[in-house]
N, C-alpha and C positions, 0 to 999 in steps of 0.2 A: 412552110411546114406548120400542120396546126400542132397545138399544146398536146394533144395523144397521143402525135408521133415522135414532137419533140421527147418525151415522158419515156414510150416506147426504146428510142434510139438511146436513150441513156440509161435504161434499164443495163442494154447488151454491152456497154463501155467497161472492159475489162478491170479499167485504171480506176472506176468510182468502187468502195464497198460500201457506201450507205447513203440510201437517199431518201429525202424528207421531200413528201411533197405537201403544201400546204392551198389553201384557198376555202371560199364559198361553199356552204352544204349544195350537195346539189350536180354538182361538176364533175362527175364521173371521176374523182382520183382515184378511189378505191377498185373501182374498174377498171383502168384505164393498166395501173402498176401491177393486179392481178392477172388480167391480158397478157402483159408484157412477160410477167411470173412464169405462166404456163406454156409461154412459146420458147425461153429459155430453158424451162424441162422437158420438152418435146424434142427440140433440139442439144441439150444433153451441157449447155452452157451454165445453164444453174444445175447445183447441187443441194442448198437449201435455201433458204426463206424465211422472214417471219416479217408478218407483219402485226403493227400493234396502232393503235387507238389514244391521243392523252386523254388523261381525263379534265386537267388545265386548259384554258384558252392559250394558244399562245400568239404574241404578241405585241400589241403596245404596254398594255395592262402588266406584262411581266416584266416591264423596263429594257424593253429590246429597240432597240432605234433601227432605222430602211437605212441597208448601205452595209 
């Protein structure tokens, strides 16, 4: 399963309410979780939305440790 469908498939996961996706400029997230958005409101699974933007790096730089 590539990273847009993984993205996709967990968009529809009942049990998440909030998902951060992070990585590379470039990488279609913002496409990829919009996609996912609209076929949730097509199919009547979402009700609302929001997506937002930091304006912070996040990261190392913020004192966050992998793991």
């Amino acid at each position: 399963m590539s990273k847009r469908e993984s993205i996709k498939e967990t968009i529809k996961d009942k049990d998440i309410g909030v998902l951060v996706i992070t990585g590379p400029a470039g990488t279609c997230k913002t496409y990829t979780a919009v996609e996912g958005i609209i076929d949730g409101l097509i199919d009547g699974r979402i009700k609302k939305f929001f997506v937002s933007r930091t304006n912070i790096r996040v990261g190392d730089s913020n004192g966050l440790v992998p793991g």
